[in-house]
C-alpha positions in Angstrom: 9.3 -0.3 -13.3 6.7 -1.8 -11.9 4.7 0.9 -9.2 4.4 -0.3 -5.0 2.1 2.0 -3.3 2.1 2.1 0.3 -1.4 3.6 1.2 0.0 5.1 4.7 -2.7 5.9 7.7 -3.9 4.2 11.3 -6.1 2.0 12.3 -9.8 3.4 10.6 -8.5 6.1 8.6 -9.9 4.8 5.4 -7.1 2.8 3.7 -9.6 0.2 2.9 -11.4 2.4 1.2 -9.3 3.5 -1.0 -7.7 0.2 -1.6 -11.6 -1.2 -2.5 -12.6 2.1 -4.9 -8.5 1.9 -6.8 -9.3 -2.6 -7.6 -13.1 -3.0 -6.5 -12.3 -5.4 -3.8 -14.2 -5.1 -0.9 -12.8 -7.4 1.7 -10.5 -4.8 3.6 -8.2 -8.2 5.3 -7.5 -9.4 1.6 -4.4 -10.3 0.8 -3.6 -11.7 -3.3 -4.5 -11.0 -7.3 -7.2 -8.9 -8.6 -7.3 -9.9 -11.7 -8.5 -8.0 -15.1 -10.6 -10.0 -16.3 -9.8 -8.9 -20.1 -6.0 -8.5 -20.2 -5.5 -11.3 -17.6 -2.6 -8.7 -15.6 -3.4 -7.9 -12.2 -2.6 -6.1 -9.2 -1.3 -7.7 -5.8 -2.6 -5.8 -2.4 -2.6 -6.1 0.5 -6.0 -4.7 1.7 -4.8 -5.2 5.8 -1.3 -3.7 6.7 1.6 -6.3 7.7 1.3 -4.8 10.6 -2.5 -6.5 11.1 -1.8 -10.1 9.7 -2.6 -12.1 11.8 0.4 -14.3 12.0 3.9 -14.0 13.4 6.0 -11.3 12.2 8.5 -13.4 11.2 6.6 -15.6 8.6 4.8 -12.5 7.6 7.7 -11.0 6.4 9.1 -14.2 4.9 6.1 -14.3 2.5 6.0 -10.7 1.7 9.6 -11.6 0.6 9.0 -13.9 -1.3 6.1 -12.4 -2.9 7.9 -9.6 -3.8 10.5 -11.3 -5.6 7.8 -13.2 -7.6 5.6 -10.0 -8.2 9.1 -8.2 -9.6 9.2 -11.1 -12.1 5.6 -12.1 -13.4 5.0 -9.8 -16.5 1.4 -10.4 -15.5 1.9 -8.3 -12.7 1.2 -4.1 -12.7 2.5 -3.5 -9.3 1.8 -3.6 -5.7 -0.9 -1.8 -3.3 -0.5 -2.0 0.3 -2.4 -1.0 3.3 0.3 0.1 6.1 0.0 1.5 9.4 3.2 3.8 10.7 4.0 1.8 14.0 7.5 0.8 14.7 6.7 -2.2 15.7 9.4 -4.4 16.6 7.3 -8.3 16.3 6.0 -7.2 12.8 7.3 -5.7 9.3 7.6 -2.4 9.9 6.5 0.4 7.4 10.3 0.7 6.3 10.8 -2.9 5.8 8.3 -3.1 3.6 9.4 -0.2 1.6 12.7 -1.8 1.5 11.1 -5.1 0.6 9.8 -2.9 -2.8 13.2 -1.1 -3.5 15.3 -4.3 -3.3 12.7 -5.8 -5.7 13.0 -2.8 -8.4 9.2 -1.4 -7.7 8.6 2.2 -8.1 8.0 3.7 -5.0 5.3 6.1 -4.0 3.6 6.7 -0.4 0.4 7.9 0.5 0.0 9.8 3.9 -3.9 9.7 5.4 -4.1 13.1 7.2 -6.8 13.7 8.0 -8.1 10.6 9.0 -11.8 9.3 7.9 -12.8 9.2 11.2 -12.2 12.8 13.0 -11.0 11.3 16.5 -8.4 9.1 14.5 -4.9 9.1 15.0 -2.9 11.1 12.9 0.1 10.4 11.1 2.4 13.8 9.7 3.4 13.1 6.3 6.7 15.4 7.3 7.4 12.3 10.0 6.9 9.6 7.4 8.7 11.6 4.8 12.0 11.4 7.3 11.2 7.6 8.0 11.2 7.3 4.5 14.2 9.1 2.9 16.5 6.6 2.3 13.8 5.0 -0.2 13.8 7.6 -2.6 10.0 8.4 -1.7 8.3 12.0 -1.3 5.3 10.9 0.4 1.9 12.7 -0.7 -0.9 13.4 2.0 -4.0 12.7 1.3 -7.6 13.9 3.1 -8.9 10.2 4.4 -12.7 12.3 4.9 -12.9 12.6 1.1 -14.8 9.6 -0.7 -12.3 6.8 -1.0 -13.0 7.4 -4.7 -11.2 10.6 -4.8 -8.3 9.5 -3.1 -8.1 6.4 -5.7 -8.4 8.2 -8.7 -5.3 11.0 -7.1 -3.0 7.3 -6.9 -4.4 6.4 -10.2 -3.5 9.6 -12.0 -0.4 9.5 -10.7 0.9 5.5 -10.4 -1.2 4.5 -13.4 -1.2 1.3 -11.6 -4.8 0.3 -13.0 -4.5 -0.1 -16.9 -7.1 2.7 -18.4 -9.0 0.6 -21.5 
């Protein structure tokens, strides 16, 4: 199976960060492929949560939906990275629908909790309240320190999601 990682934190707590040290992308409202260059597989994130896009909630979801099923299928395709902030919002996919999204598609799940945040006057997220949003997915979220180099945090989702293929 295929890995999904949900990279789990509010607004400014560094999920950028980790996203751009884990695939090298930089633009933290990116949304496609990063591709390896060599093998020609890639990874699919989405560097801004659903939660950010800036379009309706509805057609977000739709194209997460659909992107899902295509990601499931391409060989091409390691697995998933997503930024996503805990709100239970009602207007756009919430942080259990997209987990859902991944199980119905066959991903392997795994969830990372930023606590602490990057910033120290950041809102924080427990990773025992996501874990109980999150139990009917078959997911034991890990916490993560956002106020560690975004490097160290990848490499902790790479060691355990081998999501990036190690030449």
């Amino acid at each position: 199976m295929k890995p999904f990682i949900g990279i789990i934190g509010f607004a400014n707590s560094g999920k950028s960060s980790i996203i751009a040290s884990l695939t090298g992308n930089g633009n933290g409202s990116y949304v496609g492929k990063i591709l390896n260059q060599k093998t020609k597989e890639y990874v699919f994130i989405y560097a801004s949560s659903p939660q950010e896009i800036k379009k309706i909630g509805a057609v977000v979801y739709a194209e997460m939906k659909e992107h899902f099923q295509t990601l499931a299928a391409d060989k091409k395709c390691r697995g998933v990275i997503c930024a996503i902030q805990p709100t239970k919002s009602t207007k756009k996919p919430s942080m259990e629908k997209v987990f859902e999204l991944a199980k119905i598609n066959n991903f392997e799940l795994f969830g990372y909790v930023i606590d602490p945040p990057y910033n120290e006057g950041g809102r924080r997220i427990s990773c025992g309240e996501i874990k109980n949003r999150l139990q009917n997915f078959e997911v034991e979220p890990e916490r993560i320190d956002g106020r560690k180099f975004g490097l160290e945090n990848a490499q902790i989702i790479q060691k355990e999601t081998k999501i990036i293929l190690q030449q």
